[in-house]
C-alpha positions in Angstrom: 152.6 114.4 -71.6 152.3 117.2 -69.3 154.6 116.9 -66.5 153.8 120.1 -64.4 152.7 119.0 -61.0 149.4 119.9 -59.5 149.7 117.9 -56.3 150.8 119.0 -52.7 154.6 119.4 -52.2 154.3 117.7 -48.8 154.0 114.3 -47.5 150.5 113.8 -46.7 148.6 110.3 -45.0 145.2 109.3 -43.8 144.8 106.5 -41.1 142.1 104.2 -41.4 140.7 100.7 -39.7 141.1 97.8 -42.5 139.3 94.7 -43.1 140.9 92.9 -40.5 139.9 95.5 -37.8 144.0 96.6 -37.9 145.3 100.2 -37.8 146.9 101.5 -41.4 148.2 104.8 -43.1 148.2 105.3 -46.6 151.0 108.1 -47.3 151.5 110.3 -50.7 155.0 111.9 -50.3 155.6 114.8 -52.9 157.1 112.7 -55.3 155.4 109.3 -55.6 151.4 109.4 -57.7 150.8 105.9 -55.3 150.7 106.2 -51.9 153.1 103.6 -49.2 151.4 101.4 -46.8 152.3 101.6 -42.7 150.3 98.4 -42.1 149.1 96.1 -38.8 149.1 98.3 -35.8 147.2 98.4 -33.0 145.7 101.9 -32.6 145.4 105.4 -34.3 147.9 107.3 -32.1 150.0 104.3 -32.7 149.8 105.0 -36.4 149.9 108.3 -36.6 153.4 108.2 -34.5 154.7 105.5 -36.6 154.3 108.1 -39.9 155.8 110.9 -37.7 158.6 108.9 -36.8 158.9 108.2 -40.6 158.1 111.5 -42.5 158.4 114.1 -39.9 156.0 116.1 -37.7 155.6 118.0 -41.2 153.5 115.1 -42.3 149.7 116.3 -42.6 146.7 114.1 -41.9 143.7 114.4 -44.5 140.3 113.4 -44.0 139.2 110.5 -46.2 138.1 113.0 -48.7 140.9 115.1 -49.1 142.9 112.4 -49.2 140.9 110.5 -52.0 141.0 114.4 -54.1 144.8 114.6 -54.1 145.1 110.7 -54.9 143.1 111.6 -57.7 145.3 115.1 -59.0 148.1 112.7 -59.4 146.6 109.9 -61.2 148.0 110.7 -64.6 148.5 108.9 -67.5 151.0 105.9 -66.9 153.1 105.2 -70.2 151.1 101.9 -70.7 147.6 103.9 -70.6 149.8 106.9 -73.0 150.6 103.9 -75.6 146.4 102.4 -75.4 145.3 105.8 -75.8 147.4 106.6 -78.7 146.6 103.4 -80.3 143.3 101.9 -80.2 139.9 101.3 -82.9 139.0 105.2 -82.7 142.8 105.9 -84.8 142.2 109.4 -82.8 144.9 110.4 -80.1 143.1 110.3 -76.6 146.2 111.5 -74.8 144.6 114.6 -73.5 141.3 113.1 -72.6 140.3 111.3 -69.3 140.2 107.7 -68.4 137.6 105.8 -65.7 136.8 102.3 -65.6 133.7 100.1 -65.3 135.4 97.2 -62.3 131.5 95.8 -61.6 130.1 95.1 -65.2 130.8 95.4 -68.6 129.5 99.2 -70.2 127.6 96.7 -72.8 124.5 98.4 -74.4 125.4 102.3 -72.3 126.1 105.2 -73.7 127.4 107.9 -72.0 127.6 111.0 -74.3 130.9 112.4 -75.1 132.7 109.1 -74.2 134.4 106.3 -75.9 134.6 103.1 -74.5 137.8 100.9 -74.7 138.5 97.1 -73.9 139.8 96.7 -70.2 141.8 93.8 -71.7 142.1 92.0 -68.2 143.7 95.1 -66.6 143.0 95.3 -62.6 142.2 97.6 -60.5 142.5 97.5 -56.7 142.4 93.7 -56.8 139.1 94.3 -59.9 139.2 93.5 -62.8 138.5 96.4 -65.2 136.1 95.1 -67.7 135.4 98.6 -69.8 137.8 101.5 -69.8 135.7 105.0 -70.2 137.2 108.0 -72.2 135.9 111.4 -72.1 137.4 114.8 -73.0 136.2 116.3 -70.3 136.1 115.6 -66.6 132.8 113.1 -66.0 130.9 114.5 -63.4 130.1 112.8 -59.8 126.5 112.0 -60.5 127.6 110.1 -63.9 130.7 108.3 -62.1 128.1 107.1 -59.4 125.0 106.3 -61.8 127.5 103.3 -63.6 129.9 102.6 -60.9 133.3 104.4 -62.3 136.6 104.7 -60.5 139.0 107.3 -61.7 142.2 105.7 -63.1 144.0 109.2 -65.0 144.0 112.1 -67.1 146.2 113.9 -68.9 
């Protein structure tokens, strides 16, 4: 597995309204691939001093965006996904390749050229369950990952 790091080397947060109409941060320091939650407050400013007072001035706020792209740089392959990729019905080594999932429907009757589709086997995602996991060598492009729903889960 390639361990060279391709994600910021500084703590990095985004500060966003929930569900519950709430204040919350979601923070990437430079050594986690999941971010920490500063949950419950009552206003932005609020928030955004609570993950000063925390990680520093240093601390950089992304947009939504940017946060979501280096979320995504450090989604790689957990040991778990490592062991399904090496073993599964293709007997190929998928290690290097890249993996999405299908959390709204099974991929049932789609192709997607250049892809091979593995059994979510009950895995969740984000509180979804992952029916179809969705392997491609390459990067899938934005228009594909909209067109049938896919969320990024890692790559190599």
């Amino acid at each position: 597995m390639n361990q060279q790091r391709t994600w910021l080397d500084h703590t990095v947060y985004k500060v966003y309204q929930n569900r519950d109409r709430s204040w919350e941060a979601a923070i990437l320091v430079p050594t986690n691939q999941e971010p920490a939650f500063l949950k419950g407050l009552s206003s932005p400013s609020l928030t955004v001093k609570k993950v000063e007072e925390a990680h520093g001035e240093s601390a950089e706020r992304l947009s939504e965006a940017k946060f979501q792209e280096e979320l995504e740089r450090r989604r790689t392959h957990s040991p778990e996904m490592l062991a399904m990729l090496k073993q599964n019905w293709t007997g190929e080594d998928l290690s290097g390749w890249h993996v999405y999932a299908s959390v709204l429907r099974p991929m049932t009757g789609i192709k997607i050229e250049g892809t091979v589709f593995l059994n979510g086997n009950g895995a969740k995602y984000e509180g979804y369950e992952i029916y179809t996991y969705v392997v491609s060598k390459e990067p899938l492009d934005a228009r594909t990952r909209e067109q049938y729903s896919l969320v990024t889960i890692s790559h190599p």
